[in-house]
Backbone as a printed PyTorch tensor [residue, N CA C, xyz], in Angstrom:
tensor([[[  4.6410, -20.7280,   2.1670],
         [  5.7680, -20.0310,   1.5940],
         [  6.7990, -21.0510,   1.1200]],

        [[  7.3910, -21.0560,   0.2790],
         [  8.1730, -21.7430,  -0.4950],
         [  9.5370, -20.8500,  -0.5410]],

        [[ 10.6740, -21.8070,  -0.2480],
         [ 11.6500, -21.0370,   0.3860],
         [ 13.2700, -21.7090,  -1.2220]],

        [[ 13.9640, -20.8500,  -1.7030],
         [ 14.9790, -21.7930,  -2.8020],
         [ 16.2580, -20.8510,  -2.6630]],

        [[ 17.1350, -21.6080,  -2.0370],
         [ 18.1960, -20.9260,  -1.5670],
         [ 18.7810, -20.6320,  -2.9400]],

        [[ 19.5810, -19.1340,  -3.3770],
         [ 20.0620, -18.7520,  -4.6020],
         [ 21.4380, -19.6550,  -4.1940]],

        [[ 22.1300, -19.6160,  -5.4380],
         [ 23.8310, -20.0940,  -5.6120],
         [ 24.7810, -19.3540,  -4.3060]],

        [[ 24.3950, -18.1740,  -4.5360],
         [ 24.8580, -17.1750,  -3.1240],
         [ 24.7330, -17.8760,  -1.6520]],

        [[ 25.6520, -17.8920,  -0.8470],
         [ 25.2820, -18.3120,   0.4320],
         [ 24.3830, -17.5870,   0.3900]],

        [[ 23.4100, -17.7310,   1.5830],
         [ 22.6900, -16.6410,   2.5580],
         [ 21.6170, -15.5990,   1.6380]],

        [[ 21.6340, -16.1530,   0.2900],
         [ 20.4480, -15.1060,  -0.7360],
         [ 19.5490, -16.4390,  -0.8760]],

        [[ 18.3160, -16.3030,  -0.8550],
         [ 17.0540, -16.8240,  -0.9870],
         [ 16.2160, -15.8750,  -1.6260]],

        [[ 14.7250, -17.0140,  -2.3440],
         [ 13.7820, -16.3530,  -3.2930],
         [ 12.6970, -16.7850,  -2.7320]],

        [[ 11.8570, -16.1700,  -2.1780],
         [ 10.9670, -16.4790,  -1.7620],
         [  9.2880, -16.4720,  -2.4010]],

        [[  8.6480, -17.2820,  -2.4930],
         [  7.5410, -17.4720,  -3.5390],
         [  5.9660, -17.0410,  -2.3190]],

        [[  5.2240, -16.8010,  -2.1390],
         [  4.4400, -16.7000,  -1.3590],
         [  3.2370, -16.7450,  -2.3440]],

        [[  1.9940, -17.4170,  -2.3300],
         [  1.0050, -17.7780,  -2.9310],
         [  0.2080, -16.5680,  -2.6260]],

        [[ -0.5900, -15.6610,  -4.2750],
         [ -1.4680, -14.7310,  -4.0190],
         [ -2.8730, -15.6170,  -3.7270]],

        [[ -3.5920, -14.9420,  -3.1820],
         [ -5.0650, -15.3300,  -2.8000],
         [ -5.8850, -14.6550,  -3.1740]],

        [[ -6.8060, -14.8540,  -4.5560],
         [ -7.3540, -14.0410,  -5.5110],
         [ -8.9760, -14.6680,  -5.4660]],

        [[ -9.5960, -13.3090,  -5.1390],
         [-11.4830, -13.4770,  -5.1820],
         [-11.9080, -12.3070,  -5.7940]],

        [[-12.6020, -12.0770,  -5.8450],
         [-13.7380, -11.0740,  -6.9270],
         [-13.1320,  -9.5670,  -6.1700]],

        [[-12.3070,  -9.3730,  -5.0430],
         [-12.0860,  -8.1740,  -4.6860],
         [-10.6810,  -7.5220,  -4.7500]],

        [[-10.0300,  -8.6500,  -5.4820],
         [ -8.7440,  -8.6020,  -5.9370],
         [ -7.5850,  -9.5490,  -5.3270]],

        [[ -6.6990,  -9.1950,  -4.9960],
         [ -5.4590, -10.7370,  -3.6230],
         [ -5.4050, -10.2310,  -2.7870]],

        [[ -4.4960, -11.1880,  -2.1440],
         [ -3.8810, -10.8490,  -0.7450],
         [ -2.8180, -11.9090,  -0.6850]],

        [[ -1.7400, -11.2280,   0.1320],
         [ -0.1490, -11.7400,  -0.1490],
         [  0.2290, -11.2050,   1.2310]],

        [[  1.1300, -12.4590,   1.5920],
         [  1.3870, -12.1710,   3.0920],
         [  2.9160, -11.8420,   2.3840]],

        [[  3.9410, -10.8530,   3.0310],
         [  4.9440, -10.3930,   2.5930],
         [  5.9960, -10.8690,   3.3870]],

        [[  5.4610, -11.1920,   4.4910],
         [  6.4700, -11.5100,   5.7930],
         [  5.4520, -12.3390,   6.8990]],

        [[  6.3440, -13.2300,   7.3200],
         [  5.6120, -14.0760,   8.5860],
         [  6.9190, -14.5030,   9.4110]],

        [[  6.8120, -13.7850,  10.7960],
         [  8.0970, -14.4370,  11.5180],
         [  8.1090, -15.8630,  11.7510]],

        [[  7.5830, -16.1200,  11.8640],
         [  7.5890, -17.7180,  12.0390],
         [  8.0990, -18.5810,  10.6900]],

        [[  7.2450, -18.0790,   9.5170],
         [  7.4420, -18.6650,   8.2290],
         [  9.2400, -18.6110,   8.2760]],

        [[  9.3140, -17.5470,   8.4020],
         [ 10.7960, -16.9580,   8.0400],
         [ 11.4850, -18.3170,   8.3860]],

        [[ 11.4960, -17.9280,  10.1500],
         [ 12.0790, -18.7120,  10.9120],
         [ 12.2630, -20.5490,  10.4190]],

        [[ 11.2610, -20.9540,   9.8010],
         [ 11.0450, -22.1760,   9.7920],
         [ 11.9850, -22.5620,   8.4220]],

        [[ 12.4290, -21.4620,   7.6960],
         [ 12.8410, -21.6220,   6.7450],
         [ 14.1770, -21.1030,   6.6540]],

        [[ 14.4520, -21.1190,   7.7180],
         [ 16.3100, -20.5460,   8.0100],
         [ 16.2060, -19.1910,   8.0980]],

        [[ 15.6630, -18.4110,   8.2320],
         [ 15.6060, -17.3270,   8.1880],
         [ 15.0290, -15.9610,   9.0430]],

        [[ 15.8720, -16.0300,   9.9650],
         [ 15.7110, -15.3060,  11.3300],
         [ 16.6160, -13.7270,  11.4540]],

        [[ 15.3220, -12.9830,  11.4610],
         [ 16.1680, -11.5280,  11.3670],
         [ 14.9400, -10.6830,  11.6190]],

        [[ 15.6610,  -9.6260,  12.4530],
         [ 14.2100,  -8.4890,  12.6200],
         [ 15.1990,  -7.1150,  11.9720]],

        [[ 13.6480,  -6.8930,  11.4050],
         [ 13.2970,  -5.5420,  10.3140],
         [ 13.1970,  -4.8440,  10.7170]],

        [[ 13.9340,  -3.1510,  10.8690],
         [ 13.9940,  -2.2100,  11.3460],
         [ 13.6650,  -0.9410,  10.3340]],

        [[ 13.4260,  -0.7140,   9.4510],
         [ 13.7860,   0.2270,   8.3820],
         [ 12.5830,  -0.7500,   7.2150]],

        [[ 11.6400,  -0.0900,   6.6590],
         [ 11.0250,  -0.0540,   5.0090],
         [ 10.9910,   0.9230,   4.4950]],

        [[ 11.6190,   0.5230,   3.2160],
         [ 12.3690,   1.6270,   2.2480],
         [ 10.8230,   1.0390,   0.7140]],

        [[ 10.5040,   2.3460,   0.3110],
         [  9.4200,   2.3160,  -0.7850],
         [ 10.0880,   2.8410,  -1.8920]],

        [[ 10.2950,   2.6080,  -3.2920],
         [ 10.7340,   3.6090,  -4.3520],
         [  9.7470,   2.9740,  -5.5950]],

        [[  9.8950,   4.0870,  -5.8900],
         [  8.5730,   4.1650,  -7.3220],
         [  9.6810,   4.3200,  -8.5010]],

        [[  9.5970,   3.5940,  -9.9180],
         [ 10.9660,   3.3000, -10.8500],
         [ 10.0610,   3.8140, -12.4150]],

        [[ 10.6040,   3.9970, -13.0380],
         [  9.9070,   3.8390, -14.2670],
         [ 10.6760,   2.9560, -14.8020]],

        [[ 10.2000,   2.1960, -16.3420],
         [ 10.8280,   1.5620, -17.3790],
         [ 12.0650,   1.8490, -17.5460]],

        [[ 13.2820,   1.0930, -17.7810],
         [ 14.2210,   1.4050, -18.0970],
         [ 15.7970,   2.2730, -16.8460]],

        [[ 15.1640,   2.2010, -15.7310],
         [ 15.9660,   2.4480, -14.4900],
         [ 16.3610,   1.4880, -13.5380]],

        [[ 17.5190,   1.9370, -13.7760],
         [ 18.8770,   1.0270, -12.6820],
         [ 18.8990,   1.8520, -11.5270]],

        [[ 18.7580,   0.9940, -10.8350],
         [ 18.9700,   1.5120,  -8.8870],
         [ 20.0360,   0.4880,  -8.6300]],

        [[ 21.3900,   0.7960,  -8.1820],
         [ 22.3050,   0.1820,  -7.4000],
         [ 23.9500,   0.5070,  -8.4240]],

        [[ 24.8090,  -0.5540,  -7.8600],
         [ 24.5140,  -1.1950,  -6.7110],
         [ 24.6600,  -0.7470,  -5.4000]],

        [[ 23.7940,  -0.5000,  -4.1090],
         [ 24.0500,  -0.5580,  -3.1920],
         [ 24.3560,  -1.0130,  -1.6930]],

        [[ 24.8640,  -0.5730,  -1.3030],
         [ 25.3360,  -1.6080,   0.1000],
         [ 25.8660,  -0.5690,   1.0200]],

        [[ 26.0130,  -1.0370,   2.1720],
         [ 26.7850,  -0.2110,   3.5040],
         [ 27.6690,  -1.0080,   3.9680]],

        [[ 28.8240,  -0.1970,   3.5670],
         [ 30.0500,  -0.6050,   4.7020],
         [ 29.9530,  -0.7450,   5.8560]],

        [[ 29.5570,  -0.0950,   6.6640],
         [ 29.4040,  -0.7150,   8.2610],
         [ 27.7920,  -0.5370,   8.6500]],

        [[ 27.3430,  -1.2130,   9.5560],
         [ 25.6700,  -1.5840,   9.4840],
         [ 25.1440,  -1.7930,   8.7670]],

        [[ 25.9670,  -2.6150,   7.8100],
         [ 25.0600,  -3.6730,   6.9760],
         [ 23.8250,  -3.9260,   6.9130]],

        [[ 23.0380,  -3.8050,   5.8890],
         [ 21.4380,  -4.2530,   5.9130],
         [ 21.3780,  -5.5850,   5.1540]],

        [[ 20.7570,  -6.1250,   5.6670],
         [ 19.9030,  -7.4180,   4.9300],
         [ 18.8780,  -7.0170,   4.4600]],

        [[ 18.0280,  -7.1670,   3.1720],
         [ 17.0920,  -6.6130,   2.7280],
         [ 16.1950,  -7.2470,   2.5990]],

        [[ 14.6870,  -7.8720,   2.4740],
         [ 13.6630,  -8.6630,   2.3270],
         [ 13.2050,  -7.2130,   0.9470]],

        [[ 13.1970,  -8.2160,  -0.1880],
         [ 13.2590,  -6.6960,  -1.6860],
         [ 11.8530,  -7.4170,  -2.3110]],

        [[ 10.8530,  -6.9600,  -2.7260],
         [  9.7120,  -7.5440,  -2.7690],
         [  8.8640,  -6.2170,  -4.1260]],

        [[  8.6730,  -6.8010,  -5.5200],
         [  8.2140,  -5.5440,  -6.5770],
         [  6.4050,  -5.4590,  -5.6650]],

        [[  6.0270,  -4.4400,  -6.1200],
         [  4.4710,  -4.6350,  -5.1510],
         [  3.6240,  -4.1220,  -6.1650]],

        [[  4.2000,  -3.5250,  -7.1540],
         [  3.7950,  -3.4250,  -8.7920],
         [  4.6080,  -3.0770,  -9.6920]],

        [[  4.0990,  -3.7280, -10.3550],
         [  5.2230,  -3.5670, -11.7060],
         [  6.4410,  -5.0280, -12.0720]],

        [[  7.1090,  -4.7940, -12.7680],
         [  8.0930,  -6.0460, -12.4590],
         [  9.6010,  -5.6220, -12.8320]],

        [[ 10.3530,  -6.2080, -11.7400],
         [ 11.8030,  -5.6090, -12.1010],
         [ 12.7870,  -7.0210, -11.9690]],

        [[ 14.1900,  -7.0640, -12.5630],
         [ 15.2350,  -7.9620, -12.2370],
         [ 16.0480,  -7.7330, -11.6480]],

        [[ 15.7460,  -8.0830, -10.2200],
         [ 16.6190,  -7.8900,  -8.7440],
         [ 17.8540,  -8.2480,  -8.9860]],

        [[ 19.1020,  -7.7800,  -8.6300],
         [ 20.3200,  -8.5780,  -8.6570],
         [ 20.8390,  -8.5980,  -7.2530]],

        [[ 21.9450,  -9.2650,  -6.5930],
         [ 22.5310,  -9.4990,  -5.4240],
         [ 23.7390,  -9.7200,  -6.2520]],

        [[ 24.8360,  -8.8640,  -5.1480],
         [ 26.0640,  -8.8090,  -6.0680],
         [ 27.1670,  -9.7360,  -4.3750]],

        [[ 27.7290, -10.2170,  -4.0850],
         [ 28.1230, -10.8570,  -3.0390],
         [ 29.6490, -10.4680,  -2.9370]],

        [[ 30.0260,  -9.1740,  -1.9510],
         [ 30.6290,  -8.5080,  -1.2870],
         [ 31.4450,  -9.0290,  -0.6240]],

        [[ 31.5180, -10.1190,   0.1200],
         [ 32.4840, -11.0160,   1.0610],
         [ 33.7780, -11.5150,   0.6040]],

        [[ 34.7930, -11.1900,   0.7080],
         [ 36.1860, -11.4890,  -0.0030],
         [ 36.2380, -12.8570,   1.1510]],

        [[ 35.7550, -13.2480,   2.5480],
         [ 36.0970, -14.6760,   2.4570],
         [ 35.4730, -15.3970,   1.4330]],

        [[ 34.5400, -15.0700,   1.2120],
         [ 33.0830, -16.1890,   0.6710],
         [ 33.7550, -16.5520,  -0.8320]],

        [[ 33.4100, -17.9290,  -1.0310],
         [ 33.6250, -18.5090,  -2.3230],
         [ 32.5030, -18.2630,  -3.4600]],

        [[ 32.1820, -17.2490,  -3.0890],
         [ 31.5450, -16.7450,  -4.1960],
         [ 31.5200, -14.9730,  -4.7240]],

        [[ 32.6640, -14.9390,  -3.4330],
         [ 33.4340, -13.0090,  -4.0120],
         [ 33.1730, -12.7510,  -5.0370]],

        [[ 32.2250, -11.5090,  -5.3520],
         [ 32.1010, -10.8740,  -6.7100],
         [ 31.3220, -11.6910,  -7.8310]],

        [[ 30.7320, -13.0560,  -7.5200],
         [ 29.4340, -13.0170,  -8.3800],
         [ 28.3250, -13.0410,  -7.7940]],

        [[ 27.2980, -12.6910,  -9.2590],
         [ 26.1270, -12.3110,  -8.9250],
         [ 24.8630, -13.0760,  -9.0470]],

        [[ 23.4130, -13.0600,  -8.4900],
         [ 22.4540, -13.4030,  -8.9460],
         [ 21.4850, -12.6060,  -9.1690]],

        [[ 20.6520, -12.9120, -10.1250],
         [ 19.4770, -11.9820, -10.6460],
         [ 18.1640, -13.0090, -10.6030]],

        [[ 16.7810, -12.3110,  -9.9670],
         [ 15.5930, -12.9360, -10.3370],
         [ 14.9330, -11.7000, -10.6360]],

        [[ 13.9110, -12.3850, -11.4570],
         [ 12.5400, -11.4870, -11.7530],
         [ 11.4600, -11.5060, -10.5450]],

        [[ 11.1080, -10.2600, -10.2610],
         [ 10.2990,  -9.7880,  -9.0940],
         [  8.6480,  -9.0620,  -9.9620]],

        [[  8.2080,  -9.7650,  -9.6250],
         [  6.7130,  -8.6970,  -9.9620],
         [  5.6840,  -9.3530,  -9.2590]],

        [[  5.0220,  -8.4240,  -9.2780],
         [  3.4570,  -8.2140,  -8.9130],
         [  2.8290,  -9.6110,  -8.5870]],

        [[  2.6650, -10.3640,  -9.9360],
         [  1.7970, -10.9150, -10.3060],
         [  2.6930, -12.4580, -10.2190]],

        [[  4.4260, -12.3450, -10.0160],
         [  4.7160, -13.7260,  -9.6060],
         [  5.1760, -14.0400,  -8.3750]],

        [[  4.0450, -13.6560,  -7.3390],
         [  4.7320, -14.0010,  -5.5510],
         [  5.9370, -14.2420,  -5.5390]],

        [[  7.4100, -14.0600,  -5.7380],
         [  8.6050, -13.7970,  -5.8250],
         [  9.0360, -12.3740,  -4.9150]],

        [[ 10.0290, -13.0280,  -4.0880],
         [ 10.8110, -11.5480,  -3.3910],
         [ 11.9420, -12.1780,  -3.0160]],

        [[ 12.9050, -11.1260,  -2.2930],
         [ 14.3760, -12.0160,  -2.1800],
         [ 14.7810, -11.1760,  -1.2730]],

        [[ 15.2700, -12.2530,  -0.4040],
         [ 16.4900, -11.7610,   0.7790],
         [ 17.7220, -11.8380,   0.6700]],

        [[ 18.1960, -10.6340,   0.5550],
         [ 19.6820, -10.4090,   0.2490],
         [ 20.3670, -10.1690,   1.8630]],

        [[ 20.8030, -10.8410,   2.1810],
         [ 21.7070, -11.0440,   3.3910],
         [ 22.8180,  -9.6590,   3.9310]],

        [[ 23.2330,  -9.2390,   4.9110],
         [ 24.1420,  -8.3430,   4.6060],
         [ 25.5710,  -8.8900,   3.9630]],

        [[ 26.4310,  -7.9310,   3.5550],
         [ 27.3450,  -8.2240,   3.1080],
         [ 27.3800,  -8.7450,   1.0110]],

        [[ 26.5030,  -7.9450,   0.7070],
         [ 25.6950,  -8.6050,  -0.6360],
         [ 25.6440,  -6.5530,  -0.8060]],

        [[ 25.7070,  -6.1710,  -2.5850],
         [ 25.6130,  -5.1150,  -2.8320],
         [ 24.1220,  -5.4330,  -3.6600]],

        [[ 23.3540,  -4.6510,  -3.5220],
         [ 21.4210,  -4.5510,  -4.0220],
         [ 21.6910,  -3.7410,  -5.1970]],

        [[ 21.0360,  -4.4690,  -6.2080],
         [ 20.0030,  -3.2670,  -7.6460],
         [ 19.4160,  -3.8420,  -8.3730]],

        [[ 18.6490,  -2.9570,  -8.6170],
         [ 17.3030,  -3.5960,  -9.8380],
         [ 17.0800,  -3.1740, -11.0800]],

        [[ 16.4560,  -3.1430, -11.9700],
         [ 16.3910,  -2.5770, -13.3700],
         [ 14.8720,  -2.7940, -13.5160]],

        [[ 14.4030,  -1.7710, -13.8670],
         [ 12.3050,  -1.7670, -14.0890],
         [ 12.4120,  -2.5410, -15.5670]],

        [[ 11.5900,  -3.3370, -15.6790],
         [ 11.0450,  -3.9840, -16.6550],
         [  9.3890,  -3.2930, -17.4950]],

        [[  8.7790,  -3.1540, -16.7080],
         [  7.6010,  -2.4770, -17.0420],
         [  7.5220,  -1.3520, -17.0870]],

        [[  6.3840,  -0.5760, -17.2300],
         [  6.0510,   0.8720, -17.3350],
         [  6.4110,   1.3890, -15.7700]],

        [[  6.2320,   1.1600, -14.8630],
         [  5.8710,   1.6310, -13.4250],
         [  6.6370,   0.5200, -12.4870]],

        [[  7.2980,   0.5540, -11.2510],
         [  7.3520,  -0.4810, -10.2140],
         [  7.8520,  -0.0940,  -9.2190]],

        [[  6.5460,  -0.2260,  -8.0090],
         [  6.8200,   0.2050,  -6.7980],
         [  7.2350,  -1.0130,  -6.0310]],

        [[  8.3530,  -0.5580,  -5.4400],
         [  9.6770,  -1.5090,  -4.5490],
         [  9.6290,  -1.3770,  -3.6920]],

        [[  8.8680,  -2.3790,  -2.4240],
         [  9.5230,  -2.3000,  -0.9830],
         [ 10.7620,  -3.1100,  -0.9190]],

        [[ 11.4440,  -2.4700,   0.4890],
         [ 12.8260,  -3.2880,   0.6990],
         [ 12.4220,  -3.6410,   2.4730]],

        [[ 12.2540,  -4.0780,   2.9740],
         [ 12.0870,  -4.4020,   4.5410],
         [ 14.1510,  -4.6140,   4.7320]],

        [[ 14.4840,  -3.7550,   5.9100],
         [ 15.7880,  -3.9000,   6.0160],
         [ 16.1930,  -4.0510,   7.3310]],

        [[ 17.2390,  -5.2130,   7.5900],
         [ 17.6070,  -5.1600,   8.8170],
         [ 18.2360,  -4.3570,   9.8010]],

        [[ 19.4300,  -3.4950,   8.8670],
         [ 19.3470,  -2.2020,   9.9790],
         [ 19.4730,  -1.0100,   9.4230]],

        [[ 19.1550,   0.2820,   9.8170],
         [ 18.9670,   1.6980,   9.5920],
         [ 19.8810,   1.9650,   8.2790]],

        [[ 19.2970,   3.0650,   7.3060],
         [ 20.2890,   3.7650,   6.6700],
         [ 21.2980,   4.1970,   7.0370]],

        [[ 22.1180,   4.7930,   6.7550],
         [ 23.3030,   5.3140,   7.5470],
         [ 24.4750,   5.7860,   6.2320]],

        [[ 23.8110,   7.1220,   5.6000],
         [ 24.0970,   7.3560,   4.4020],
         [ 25.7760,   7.4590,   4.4840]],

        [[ 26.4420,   8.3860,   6.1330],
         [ 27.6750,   8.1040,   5.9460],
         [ 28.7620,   6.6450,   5.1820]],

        [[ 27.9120,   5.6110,   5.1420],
         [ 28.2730,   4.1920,   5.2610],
         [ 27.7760,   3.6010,   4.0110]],

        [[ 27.4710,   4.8160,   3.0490],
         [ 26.8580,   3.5860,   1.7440],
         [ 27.7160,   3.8010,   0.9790]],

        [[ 28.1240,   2.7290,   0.1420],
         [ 28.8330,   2.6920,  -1.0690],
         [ 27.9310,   2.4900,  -2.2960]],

        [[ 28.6000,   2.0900,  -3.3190],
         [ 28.0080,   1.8300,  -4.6390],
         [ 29.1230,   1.2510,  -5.2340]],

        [[ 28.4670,  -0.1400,  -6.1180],
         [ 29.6220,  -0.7150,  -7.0240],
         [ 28.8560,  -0.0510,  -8.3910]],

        [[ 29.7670,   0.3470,  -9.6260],
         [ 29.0970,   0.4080, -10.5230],
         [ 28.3830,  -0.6250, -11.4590]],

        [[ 27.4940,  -0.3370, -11.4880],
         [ 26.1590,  -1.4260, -12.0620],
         [ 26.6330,  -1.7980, -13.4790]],

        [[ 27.4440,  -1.0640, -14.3750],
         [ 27.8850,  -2.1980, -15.5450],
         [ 29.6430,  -2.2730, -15.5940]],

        [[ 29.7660,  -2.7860, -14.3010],
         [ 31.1590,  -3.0950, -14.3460],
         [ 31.5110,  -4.4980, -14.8310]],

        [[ 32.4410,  -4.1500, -15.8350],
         [ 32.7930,  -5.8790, -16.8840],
         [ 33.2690,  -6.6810, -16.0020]],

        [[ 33.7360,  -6.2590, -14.6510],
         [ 34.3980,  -7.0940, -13.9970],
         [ 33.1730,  -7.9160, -13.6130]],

        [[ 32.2580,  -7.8400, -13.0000],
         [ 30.8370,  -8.2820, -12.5060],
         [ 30.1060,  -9.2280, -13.7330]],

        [[ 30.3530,  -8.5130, -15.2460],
         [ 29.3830,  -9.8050, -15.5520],
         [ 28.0030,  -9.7140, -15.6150]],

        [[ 27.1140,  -8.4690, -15.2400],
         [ 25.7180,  -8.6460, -14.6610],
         [ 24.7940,  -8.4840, -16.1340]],

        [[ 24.3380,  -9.8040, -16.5380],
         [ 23.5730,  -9.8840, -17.6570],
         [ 22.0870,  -8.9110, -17.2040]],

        [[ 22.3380,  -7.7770, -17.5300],
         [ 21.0330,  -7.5360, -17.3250],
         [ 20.0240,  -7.1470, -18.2870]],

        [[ 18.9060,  -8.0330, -18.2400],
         [ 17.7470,  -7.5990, -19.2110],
         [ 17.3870,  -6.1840, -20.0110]],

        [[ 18.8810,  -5.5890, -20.6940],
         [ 18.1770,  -4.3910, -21.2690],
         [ 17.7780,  -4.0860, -22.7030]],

        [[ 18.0660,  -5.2080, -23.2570],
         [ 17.2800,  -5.1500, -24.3690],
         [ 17.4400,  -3.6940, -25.2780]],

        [[ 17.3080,  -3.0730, -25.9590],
         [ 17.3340,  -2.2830, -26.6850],
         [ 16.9130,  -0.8830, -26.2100]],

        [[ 16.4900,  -0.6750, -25.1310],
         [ 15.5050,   0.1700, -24.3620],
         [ 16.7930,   1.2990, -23.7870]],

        [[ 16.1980,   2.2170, -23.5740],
         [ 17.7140,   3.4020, -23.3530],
         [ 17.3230,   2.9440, -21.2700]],

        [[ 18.6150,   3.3170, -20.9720],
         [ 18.6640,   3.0930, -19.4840],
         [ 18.7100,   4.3910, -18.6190]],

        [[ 18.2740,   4.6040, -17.4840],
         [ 18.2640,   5.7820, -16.6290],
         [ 19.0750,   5.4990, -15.3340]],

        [[ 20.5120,   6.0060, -15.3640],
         [ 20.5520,   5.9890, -13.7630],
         [ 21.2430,   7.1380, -13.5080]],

        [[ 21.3020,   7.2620, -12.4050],
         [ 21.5170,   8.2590, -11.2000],
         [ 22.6860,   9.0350, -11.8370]],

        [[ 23.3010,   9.7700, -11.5880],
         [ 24.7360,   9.7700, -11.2360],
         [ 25.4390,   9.4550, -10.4630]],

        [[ 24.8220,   9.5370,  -9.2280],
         [ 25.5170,   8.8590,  -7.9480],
         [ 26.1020,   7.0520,  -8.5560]],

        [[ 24.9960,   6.8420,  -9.1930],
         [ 25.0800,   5.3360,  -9.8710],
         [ 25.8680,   4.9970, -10.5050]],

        [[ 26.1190,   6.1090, -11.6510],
         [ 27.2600,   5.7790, -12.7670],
         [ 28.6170,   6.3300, -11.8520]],

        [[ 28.5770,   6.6350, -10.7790],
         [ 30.4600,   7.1720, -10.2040],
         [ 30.0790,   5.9350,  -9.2790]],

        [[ 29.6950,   4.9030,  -9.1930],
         [ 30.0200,   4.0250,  -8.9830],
         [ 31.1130,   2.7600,  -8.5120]],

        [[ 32.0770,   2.6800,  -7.8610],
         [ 33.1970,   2.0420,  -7.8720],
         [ 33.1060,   0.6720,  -8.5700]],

        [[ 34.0450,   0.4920,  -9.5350],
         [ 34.4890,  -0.9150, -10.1740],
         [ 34.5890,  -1.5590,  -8.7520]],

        [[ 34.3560,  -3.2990,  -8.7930],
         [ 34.5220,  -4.1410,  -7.7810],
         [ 35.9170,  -3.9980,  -7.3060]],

        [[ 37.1530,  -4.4010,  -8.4780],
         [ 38.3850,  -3.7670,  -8.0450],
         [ 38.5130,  -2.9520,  -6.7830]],

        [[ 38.0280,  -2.1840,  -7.4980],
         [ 37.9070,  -0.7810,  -6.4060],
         [ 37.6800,  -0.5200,  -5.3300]],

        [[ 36.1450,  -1.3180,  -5.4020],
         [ 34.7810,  -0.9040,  -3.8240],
         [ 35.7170,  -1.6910,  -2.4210]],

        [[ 35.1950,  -0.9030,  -2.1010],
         [ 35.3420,  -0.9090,  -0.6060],
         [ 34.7830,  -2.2880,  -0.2180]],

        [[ 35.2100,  -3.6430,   0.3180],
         [ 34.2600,  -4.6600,   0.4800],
         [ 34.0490,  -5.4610,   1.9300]],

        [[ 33.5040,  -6.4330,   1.9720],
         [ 33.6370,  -7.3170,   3.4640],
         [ 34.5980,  -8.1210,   3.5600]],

        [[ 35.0690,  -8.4060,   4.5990],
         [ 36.0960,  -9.3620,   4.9900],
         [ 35.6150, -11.1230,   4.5100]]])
C-alpha cells in the first residue's frame, strides 16, 4: 500500500495494487496493520454503500458532533472525491482537496473527522463504499453547499447537466455552516 499525505492535515490517498489473473482482481481495501504502519490508526464502525449515476453531487457532508472519519473507496465506476477541511484552528480552514477515485486506479481516501465529504460521478454508474469511524447520527449532520464561491471547488463538470439532492442545494455557505473548533 502506498500511502501520500493530501495538502490537508490528516487527508491521505491511498493507492493499493489490483491483482489481476484470468478470473478477474483482487484489492485489499483495508489492512489494520497496513493502516497502522502508515500513520493511520482508527477502527471502523459503520459501511455506508451508494450507487450514483453520471452527473451527481453527493455532499457536502459532515457531522457536527460524532464526527466520522471516512476510508471513501469508488468500487465501480469513477468519481472526484473532494475533502472540504472544517477546523477553524487548522491552517487550512475552508480549503479543499479533490482526487479521482475509480475502479480501475487502486486510489481511495481517508478523510479524517472534522473534514466535510462529496463526490461528483464521472462515469455512467459508481458504486461508493465509505468505511466510517463512527455511527450516523442524522440528528448531527450538516451540509456545506457544494458550489459555494466561497470554497472554490473546481469540480470536473464539464458541460454535463448536474443532479443533486435538495437537501444538497439548501446547503449552508461555509460562512454560514456550523464548523469545528
Amino acid at each position: 500500500m502506498k500511502s501520500t499525505p493530501a495538502p490537508l492535515d490528516g487527508v491521505v490517498v491511498l493507492e493499493t495494487p489490483l491483482f489481476h489473473d484470468e478470473r478477474g482482481y483482487f484489492r485489499e481495501l483495508h489492512h489494520a496493520q497496513k493502516f497502522s504502519a502508515a500513520g493511520l490508526e482508527m477502527t471502523f464502525v459503520q459501511d455506508n454503500l451508494s450507487r450514483s449515476r453520471r452527473g451527481v453531487v453527493r455532499g457536502l457532508h459532515y457531522q457536527i458532533e460524532q464526527p466520522q472519519g471516512k476510508l471513501v473507496t469508488a468500487l465501480t465506476g469513477t468519481i472526484f472525491d473532494v475533502a472540504v477541511d472544517l477546523r477553524r484552528s487548522s491552517p487550512t480552514f475552508g480549503q479543499w482537496f479533490g482526487v479521482e477515485l475509480s475502479e480501475s486506479n487502486g486510489r481511495s481516501i481517508y478523510i479524517p473527522p472534522g473534514f466535510a465529504h462529496g463526490f461528483y460521478v464521472l462515469s455512467d454508474t459508481a458504486d461508493v463504499l465509505y468505511k466510517c469511524t463512527a455511527l450516523y447520527a442524522p440528528q448531527f449532520e450538516r451540509t456545506v453547499l457544494w458550489n459555494d464561491l466561497a470554497l472554490g471547488i473546481t469540480w470536473p463538470l464539464g458541460d454535463r447537466p448536474t443532479i443533486v439532492s435538495g437537501k444538497d442545494q439548501a446547503g449552508a455557505p461555509l460562512a454560514q455552516a456550523e464548523t469545528f473548533r
